[in-house]
N, CA, C and O atoms as a DFTB+ gen file, in Angstrom:
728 C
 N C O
     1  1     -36.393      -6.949      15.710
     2  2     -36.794      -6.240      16.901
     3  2     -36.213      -4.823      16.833
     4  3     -35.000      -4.627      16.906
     5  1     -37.107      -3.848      16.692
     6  2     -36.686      -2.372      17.235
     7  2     -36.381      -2.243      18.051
     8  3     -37.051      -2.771      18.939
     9  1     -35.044      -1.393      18.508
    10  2     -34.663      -0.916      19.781
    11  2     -35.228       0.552      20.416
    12  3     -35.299       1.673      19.911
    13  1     -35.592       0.042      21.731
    14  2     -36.346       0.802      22.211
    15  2     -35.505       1.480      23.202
    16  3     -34.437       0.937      23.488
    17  1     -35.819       2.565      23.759
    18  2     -34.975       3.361      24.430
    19  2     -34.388       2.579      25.525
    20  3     -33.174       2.725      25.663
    21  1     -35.024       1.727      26.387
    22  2     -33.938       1.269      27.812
    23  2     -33.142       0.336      26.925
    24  3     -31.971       0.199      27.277
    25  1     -33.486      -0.268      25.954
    26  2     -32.328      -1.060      24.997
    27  2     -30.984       0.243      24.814
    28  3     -29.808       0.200      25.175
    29  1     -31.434       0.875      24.405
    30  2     -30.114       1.962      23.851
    31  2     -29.788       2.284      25.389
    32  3     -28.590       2.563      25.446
    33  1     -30.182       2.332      26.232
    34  2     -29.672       2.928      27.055
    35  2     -28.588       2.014      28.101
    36  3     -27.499       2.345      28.570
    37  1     -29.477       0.575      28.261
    38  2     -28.516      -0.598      28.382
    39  2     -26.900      -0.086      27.871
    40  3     -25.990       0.193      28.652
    41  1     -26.815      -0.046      26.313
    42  2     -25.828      -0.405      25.676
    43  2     -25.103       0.568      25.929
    44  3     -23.918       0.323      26.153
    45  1     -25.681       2.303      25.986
    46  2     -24.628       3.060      25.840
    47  2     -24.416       3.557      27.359
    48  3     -23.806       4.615      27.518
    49  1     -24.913       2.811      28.547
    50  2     -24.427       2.587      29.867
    51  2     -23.470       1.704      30.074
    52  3     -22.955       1.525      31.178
    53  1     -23.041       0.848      28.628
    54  2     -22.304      -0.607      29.131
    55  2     -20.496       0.048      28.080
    56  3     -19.338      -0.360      28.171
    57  1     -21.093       1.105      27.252
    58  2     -19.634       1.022      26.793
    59  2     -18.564       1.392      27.353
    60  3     -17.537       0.898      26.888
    61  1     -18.411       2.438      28.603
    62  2     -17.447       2.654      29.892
    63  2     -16.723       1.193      30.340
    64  3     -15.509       0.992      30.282
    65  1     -17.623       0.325      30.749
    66  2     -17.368      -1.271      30.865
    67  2     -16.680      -2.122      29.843
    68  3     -15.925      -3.026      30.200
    69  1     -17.008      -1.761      28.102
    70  2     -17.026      -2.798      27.502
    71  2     -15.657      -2.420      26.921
    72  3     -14.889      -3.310      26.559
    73  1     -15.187      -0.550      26.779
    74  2     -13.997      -0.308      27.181
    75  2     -12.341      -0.691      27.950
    76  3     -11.165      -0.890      27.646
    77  1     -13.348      -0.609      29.231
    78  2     -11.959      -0.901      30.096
    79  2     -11.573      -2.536      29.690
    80  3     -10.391      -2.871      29.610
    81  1     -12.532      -3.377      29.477
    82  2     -12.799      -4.821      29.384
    83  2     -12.046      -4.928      27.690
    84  3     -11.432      -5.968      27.454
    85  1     -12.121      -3.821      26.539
    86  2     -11.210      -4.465      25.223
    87  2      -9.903      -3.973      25.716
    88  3      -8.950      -4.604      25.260
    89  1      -9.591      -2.939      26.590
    90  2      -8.338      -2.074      27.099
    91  2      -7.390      -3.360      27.752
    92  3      -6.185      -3.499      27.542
    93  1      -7.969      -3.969      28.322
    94  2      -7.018      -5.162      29.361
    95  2      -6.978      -6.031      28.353
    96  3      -6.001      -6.778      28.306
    97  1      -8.076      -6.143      27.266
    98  2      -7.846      -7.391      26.462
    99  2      -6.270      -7.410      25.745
   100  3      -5.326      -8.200      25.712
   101  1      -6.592      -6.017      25.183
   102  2      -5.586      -5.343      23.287
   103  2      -4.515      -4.780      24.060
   104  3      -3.363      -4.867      23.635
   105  1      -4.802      -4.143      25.279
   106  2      -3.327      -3.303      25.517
   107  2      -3.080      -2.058      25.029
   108  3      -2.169      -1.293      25.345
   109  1      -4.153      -1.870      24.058
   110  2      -3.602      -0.494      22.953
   111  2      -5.163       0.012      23.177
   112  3      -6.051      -0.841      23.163
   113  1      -5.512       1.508      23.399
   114  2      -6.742       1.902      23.666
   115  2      -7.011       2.185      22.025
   116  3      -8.156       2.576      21.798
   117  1      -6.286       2.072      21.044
   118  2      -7.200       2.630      19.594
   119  2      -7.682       1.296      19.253
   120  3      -8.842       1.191      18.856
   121  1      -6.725      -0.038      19.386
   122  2      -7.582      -1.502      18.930
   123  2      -8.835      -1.330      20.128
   124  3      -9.958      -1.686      19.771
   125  1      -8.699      -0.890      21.280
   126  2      -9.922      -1.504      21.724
   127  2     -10.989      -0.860      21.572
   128  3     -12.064      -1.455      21.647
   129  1     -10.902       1.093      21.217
   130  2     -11.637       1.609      20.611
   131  2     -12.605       0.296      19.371
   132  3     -13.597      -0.431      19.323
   133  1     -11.547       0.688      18.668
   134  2     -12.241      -0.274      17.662
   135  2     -12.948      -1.749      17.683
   136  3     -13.651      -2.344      16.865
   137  1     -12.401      -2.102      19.103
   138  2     -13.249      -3.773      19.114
   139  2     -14.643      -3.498      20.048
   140  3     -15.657      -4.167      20.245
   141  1     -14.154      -2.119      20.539
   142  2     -16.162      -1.921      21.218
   143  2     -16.743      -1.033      20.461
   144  3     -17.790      -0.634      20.970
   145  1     -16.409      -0.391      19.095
   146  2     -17.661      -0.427      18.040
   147  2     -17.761      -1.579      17.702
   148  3     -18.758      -2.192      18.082
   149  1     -16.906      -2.158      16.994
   150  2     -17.308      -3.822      16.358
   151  2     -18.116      -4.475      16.924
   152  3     -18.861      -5.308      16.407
   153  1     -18.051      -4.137      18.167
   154  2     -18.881      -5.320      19.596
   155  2     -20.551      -4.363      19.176
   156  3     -21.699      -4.737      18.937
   157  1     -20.101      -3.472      19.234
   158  2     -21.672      -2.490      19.617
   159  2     -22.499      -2.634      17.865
   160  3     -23.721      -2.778      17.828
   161  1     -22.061      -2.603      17.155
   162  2     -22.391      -2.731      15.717
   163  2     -22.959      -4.208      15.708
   164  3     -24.170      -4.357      15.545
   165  1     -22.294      -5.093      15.844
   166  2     -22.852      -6.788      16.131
   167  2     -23.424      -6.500      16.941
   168  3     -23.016      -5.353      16.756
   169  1     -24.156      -6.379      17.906
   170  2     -25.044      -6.003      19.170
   171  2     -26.148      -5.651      18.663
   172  3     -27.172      -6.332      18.710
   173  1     -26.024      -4.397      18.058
   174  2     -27.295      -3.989      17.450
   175  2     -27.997      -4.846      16.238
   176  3     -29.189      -5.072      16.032
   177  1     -26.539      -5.337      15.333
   178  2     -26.899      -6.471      14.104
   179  2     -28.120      -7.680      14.700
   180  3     -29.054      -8.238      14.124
   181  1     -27.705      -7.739      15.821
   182  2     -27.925      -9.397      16.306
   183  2     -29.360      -8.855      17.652
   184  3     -29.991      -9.690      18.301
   185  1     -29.515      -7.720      17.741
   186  2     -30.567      -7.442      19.077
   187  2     -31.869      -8.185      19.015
   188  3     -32.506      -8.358      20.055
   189  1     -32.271      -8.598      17.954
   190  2     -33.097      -9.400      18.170
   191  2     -33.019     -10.765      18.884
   192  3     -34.016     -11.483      18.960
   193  1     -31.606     -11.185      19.503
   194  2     -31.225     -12.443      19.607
   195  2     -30.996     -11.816      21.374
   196  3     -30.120     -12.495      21.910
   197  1     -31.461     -10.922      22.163
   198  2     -30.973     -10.395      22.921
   199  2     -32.207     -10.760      23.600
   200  3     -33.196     -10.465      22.929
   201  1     -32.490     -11.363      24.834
   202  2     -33.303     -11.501      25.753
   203  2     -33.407     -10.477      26.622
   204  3     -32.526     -10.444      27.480
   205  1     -34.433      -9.421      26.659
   206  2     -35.293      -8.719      27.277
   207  2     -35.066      -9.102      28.881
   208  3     -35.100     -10.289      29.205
   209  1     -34.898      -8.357      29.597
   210  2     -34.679      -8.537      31.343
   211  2     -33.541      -8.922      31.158
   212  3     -32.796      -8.017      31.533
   213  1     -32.951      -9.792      30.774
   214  2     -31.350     -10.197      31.025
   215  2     -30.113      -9.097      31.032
   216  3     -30.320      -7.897      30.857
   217  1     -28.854      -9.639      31.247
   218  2     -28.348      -8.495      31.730
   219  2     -27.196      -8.371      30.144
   220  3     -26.372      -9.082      29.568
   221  1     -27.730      -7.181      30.009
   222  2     -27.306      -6.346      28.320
   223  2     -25.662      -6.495      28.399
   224  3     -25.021      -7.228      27.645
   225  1     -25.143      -5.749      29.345
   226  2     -23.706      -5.749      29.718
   227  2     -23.086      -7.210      29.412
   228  3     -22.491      -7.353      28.344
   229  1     -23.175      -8.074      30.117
   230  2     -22.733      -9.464      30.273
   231  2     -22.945     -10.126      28.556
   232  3     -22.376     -11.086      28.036
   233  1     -24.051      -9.125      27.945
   234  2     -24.187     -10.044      26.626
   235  2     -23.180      -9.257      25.622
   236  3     -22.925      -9.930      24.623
   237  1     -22.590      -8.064      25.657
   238  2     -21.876      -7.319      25.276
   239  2     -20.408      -7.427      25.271
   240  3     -19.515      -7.258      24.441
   241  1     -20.493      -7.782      26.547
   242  2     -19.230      -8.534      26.902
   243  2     -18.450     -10.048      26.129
   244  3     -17.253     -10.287      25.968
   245  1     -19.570     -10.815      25.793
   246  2     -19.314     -12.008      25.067
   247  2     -19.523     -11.752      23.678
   248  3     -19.069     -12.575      22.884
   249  1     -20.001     -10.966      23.342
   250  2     -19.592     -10.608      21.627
   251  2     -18.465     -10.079      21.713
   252  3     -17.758     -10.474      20.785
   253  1     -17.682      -9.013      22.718
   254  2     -16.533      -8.499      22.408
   255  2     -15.555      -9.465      22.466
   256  3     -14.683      -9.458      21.597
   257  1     -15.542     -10.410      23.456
   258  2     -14.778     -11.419      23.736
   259  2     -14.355     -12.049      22.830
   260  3     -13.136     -12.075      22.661
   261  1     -15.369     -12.880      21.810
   262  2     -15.483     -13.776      20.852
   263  2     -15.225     -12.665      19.718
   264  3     -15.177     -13.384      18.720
   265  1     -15.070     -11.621      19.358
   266  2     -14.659     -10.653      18.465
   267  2     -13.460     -10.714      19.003
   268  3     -13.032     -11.693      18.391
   269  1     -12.566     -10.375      19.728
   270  2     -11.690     -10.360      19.964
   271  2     -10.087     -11.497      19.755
   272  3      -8.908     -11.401      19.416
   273  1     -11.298     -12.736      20.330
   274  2     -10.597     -13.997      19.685
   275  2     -10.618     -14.566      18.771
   276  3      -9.977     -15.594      18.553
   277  1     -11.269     -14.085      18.132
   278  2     -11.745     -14.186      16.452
   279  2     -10.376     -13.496      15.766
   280  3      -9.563     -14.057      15.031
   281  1     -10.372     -12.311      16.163
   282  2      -9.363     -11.539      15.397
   283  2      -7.946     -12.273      15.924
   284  3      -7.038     -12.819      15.298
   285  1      -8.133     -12.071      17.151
   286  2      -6.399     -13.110      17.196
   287  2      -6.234     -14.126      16.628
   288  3      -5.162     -14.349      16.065
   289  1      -7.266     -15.026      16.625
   290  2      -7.125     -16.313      15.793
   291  2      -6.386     -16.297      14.350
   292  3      -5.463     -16.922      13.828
   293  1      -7.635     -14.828      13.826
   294  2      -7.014     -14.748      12.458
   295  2      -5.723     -14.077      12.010
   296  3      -4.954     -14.256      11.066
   297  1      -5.789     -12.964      13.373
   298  2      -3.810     -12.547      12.862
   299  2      -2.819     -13.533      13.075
   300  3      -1.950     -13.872      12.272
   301  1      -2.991     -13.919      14.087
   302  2      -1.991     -15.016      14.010
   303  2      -1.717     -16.590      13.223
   304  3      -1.081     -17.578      13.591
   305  1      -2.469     -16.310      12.054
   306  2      -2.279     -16.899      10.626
   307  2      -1.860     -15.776       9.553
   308  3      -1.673     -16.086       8.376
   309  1      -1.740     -14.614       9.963
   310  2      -1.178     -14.111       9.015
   311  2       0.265     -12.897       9.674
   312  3       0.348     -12.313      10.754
   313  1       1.117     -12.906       8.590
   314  2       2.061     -12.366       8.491
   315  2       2.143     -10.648       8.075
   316  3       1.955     -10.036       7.023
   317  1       2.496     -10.266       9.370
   318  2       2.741      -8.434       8.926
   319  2       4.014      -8.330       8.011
   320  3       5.160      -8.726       8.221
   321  1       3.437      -7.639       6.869
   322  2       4.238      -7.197       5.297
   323  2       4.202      -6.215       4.438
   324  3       4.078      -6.164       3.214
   325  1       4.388      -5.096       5.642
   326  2       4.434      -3.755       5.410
   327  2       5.021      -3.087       3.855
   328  3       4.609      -2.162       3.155
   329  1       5.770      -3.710       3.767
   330  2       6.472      -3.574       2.772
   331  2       5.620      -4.145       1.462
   332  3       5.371      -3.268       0.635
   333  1       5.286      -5.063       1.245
   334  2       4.591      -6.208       0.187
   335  2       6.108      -7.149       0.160
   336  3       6.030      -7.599      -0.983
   337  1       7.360      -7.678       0.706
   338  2       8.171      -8.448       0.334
   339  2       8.133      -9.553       0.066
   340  3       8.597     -10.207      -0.868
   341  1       7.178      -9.939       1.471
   342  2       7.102     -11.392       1.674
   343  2       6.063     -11.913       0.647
   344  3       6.203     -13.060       0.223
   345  1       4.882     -11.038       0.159
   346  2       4.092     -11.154      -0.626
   347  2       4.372     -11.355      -1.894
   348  3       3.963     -12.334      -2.518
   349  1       5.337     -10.135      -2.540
   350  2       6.397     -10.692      -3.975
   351  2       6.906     -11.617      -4.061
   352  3       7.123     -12.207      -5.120
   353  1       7.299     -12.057      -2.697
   354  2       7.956     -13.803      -2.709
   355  2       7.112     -14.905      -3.240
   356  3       7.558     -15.632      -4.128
   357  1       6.029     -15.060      -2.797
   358  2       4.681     -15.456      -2.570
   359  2       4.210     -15.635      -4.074
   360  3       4.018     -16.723      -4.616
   361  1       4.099     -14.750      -4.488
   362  2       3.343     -14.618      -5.758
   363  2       3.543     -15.321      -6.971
   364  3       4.589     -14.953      -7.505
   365  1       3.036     -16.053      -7.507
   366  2       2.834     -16.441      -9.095
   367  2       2.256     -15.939     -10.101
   368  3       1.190     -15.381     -10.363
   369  1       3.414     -16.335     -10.735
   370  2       3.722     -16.144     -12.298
   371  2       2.349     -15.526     -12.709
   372  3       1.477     -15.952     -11.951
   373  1       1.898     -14.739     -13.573
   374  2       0.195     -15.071     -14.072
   375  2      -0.053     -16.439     -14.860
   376  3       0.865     -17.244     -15.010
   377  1      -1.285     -16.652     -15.336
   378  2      -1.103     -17.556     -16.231
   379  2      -1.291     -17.647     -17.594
   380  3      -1.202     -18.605     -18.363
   381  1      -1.640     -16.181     -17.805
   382  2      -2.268     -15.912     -18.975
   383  2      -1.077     -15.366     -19.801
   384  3      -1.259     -15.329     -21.018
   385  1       0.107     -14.941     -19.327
   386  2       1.711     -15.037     -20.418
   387  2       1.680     -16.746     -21.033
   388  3       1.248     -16.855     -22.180
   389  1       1.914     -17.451     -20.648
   390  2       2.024     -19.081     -21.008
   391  2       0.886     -19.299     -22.265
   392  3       1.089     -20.074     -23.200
   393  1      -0.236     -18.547     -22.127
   394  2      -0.968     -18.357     -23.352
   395  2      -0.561     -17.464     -24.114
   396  3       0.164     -17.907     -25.004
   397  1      -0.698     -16.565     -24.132
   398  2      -0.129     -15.599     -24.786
   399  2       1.338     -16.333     -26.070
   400  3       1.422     -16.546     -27.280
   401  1       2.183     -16.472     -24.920
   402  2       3.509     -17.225     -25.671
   403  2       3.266     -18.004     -26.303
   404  3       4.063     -18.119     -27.234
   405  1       2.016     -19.108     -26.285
   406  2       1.503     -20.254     -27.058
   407  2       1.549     -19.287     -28.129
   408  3       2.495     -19.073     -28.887
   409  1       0.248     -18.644     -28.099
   410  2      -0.064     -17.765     -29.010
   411  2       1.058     -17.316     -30.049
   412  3       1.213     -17.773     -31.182
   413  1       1.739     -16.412     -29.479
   414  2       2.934     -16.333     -30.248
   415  2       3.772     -17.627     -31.163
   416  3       4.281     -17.440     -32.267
   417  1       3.772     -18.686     -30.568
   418  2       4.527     -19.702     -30.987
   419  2       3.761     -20.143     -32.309
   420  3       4.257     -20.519     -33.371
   421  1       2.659     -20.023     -32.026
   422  2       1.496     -20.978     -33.422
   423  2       1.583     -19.518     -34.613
   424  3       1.325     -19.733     -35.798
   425  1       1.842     -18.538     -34.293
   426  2       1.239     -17.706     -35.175
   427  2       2.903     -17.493     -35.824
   428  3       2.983     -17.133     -36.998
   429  1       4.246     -17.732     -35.001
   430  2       5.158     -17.872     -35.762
   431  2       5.568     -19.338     -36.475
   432  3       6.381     -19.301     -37.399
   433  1       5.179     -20.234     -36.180
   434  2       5.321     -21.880     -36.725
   435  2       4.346     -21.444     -37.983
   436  3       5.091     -21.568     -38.956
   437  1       3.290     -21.078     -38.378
   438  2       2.572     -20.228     -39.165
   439  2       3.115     -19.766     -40.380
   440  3       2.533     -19.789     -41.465
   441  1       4.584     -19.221     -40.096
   442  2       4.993     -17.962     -41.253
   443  2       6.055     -18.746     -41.728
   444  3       6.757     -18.250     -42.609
   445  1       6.398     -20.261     -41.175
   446  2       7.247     -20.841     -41.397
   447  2       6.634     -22.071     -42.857
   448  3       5.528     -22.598     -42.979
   449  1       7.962     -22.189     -43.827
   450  2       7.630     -22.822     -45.032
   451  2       7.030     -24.446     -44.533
   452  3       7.457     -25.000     -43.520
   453  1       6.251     -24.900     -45.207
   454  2       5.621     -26.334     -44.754
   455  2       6.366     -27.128     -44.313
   456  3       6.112     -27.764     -43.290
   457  1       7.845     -27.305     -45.249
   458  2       8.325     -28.064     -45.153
   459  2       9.318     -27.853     -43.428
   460  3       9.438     -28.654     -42.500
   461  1       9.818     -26.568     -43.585
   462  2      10.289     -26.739     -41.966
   463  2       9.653     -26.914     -41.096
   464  3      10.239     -27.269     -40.074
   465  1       8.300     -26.775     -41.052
   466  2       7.296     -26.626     -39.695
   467  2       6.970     -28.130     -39.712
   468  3       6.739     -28.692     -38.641
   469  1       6.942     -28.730     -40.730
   470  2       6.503     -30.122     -40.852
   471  2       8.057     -31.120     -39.917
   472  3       7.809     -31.993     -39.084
   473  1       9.218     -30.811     -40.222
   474  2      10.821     -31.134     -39.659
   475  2      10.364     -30.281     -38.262
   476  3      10.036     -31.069     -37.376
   477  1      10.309     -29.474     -38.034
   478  2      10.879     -29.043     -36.748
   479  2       9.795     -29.584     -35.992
   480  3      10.085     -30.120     -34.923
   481  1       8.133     -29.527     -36.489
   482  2       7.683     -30.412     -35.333
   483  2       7.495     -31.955     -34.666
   484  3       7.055     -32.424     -33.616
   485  1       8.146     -32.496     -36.019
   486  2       8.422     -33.398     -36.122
   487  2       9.828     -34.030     -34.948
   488  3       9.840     -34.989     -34.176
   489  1      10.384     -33.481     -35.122
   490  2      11.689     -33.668     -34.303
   491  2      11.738     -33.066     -33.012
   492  3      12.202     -33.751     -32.101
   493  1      11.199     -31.482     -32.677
   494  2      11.258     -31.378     -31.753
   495  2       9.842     -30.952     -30.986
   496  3       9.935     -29.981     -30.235
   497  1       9.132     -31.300     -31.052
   498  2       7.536     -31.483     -30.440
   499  2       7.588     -32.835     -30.531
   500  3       7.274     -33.212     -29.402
   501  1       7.795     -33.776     -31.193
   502  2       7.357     -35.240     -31.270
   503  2       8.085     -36.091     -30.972
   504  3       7.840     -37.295     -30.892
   505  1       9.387     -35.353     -30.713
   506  2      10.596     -36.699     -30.659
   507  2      11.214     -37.531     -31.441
   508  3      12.005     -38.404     -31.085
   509  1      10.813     -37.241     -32.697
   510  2      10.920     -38.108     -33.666
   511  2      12.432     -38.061     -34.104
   512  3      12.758     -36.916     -34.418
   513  1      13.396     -38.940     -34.207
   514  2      14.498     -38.711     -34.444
   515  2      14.863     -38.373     -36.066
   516  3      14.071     -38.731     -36.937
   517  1      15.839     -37.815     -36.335
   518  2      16.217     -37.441     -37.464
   519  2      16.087     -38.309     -38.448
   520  3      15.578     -37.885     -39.485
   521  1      16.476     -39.624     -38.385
   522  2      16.421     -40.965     -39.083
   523  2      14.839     -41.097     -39.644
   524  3      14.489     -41.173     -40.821
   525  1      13.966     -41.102     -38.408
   526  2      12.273     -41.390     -38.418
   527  2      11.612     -40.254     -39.431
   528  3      10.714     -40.470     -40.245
   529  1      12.181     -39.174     -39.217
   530  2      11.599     -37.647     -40.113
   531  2      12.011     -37.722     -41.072
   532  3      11.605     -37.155     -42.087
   533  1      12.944     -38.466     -40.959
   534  2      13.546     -38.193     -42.785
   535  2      12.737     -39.158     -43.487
   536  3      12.301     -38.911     -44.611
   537  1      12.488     -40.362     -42.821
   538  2      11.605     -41.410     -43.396
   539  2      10.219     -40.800     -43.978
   540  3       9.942     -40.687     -45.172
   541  1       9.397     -40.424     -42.856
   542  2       8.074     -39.621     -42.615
   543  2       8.114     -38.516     -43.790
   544  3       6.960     -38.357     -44.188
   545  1       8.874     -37.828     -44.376
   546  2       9.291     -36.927     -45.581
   547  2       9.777     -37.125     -46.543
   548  3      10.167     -36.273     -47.341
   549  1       9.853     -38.412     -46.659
   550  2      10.490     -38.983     -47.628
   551  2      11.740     -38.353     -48.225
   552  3      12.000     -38.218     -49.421
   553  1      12.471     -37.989     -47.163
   554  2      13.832     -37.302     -47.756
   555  2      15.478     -37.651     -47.322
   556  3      15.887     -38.782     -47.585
   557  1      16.027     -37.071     -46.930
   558  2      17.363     -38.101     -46.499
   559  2      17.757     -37.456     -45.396
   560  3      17.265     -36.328     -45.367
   561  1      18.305     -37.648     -44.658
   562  2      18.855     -37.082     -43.209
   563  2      19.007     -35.378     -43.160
   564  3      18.271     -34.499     -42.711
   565  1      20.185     -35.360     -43.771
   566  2      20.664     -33.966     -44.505
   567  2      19.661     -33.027     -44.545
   568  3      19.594     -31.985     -43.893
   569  1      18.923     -33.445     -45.315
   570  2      17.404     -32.476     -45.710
   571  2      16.921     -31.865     -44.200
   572  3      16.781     -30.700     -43.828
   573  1      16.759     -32.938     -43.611
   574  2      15.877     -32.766     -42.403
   575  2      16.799     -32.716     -41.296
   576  3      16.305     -33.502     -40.488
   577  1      17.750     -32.292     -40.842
   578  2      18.910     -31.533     -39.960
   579  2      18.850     -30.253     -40.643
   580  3      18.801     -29.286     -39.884
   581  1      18.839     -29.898     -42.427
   582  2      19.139     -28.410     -42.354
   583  2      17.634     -28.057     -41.934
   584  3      17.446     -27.502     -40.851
   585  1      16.309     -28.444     -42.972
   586  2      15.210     -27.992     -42.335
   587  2      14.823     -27.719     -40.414
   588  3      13.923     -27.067     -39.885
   589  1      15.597     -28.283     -39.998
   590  2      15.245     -28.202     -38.386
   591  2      15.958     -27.291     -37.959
   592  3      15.494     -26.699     -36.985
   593  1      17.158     -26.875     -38.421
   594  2      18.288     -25.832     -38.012
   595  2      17.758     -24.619     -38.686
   596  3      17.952     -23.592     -38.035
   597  1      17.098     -24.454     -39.894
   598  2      16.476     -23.679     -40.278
   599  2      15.447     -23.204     -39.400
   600  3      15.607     -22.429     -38.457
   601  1      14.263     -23.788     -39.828
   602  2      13.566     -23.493     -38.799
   603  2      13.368     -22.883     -37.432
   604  3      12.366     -22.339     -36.969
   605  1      14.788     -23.141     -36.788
   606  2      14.731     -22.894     -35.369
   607  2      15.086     -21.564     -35.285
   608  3      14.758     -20.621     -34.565
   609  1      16.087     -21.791     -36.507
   610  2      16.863     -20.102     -36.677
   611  2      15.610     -18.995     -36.874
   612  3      15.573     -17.918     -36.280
   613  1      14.750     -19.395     -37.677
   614  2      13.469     -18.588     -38.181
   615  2      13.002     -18.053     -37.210
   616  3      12.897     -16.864     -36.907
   617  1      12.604     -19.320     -36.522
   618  2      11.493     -18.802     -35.223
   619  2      11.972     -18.374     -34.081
   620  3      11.224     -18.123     -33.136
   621  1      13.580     -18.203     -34.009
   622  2      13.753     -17.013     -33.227
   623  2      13.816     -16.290     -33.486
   624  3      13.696     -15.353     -32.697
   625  1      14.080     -16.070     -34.925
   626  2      14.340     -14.613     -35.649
   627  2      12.734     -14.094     -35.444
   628  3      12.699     -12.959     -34.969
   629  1      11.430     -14.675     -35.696
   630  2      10.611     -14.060     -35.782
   631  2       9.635     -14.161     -34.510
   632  3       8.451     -13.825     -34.543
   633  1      10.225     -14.614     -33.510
   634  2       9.452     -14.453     -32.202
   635  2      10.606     -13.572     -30.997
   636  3      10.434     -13.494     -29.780
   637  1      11.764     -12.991     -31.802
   638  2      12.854     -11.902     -31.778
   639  2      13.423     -12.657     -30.130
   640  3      13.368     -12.127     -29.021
   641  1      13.819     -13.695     -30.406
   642  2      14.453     -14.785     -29.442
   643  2      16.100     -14.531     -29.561
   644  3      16.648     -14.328     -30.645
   645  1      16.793     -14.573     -28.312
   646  2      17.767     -14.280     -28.331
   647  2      18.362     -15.719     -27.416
   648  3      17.606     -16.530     -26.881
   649  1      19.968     -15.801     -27.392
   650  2      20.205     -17.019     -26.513
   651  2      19.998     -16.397     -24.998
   652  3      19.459     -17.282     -24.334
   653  1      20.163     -15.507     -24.390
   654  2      19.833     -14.886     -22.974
   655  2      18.350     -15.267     -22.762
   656  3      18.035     -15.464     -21.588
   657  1      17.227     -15.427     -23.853
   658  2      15.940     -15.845     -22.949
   659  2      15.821     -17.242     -22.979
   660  3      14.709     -17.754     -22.853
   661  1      16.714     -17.841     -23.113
   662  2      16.776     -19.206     -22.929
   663  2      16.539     -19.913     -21.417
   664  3      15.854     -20.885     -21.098
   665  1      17.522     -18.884     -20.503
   666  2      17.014     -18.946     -19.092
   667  2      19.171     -18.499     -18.539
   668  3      20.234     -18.604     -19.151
   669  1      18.839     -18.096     -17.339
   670  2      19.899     -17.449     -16.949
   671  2      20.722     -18.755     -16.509
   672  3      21.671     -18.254     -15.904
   673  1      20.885     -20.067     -16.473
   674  2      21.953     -20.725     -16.440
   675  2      22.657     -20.950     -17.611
   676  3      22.039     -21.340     -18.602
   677  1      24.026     -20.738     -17.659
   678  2      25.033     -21.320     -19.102
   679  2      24.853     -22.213     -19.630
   680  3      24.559     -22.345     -20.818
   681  1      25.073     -23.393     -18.423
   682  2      24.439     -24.671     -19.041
   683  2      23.259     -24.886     -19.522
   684  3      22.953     -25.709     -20.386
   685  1      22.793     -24.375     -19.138
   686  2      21.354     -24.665     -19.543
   687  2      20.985     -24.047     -21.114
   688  3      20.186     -24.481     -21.943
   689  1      21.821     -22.957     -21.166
   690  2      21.520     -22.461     -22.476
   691  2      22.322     -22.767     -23.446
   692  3      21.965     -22.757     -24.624
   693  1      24.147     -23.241     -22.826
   694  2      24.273     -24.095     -23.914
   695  2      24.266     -25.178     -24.711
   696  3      24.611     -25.508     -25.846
   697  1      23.602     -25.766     -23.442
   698  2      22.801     -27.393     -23.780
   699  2      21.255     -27.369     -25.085
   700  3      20.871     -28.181     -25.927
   701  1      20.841     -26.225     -24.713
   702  2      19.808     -25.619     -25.189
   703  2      20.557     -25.359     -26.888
   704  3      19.925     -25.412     -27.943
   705  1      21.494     -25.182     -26.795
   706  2      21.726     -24.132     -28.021
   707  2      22.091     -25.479     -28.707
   708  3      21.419     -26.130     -29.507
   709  1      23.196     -25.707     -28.247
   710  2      23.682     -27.672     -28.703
   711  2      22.469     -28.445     -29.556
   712  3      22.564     -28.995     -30.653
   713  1      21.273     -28.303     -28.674
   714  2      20.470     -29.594     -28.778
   715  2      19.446     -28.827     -30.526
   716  3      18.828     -29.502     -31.350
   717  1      19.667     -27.146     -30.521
   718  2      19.372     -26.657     -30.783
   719  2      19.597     -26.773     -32.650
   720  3      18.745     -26.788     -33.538
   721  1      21.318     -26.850     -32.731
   722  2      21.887     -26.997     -33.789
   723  2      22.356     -28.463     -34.258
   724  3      23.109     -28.793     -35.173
   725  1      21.678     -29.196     -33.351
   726  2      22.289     -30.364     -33.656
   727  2      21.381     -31.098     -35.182
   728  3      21.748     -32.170     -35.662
């Protein structure tokens, strides 16, 4: 439906009204500025849905209304974070480092001699105890403790691993380091 002049004229007779009416709503005359364009913009969006003779004002009024409680509804699910703090809190990890690091890991297990990559994944990807790998390699314990200590040494040397990125607890890294050289 085209709007025809007593249509426009309805509306821009009703915004004095639809004014004072977001003013008592918001409290603040720039939000209510803004919720009687919003109202008048949906008005015009929707004029085809507007019954002819009826009273324009009163229908103006209930889009602002329902705009209005719309928006409260939705601020008050969300949190003002002027700053971004609460948002940095919020946020996760990406996920595409965890690939990446894969990445890294296969392309250094890679540069490593058969025989250590065969011990170290053996033991520590598989669980396989020292006893079981040595079996599986047909070699003797010895062999396959230095190959795994080797190894580990390698692939930090060549994925430039230090004991600090192990993770910032002691324990944790010297449990790490322990389980590491064992």
């Amino acid at each position: 439906m085209a709007i025809d002049g007593s249509l426009r004229q309805e509306m821009l007779g009703a915004i004095p009204h639809l004014r004072a009416f977001a003013i008592s709503l918001t409290g603040n005359v720039t939000q209510a500025d803004d919720l009687v364009q919003t109202a008048l913009l949906r008005g015009l969006e929707y004029i085809d849905k507007y019954q002819p003779g009826t009273n324009m004002q009163a229908w103006l009024f209930t889009i602002l209304r329902n705009l209005f409680y719309t928006e409260r509804r939705r601020k008050r699910r969300e949190v003002e974070d002027p700053d971004g703090l609460m948002a940095g809190n919020l946020a996760v990890l990406p996920g595409q480092g965890a690939h990446l690091d894969f990445a890294d890991m296969q392309a250094a297990l890679a540069k490593l001699s058969v025989e250590q990559r065969e011990a170290l994944l053996l033991v520590a990807a598989e669980g396989v105890s020292y006893e079981e790998a040595a079996q599986i390699c047909g070699t003797n314990i010895g062999t396959i403790k230095s190959r795994v200590n080797r190894a580990r040494t390698r692939l930090a040397e060549l994925m430039e691993l230090s004991l600090e990125d192990l993770g910032p607890d002691r324990l944790v890294r010297a449990s790490l380091f322990l389980h590491a050289t064992l």
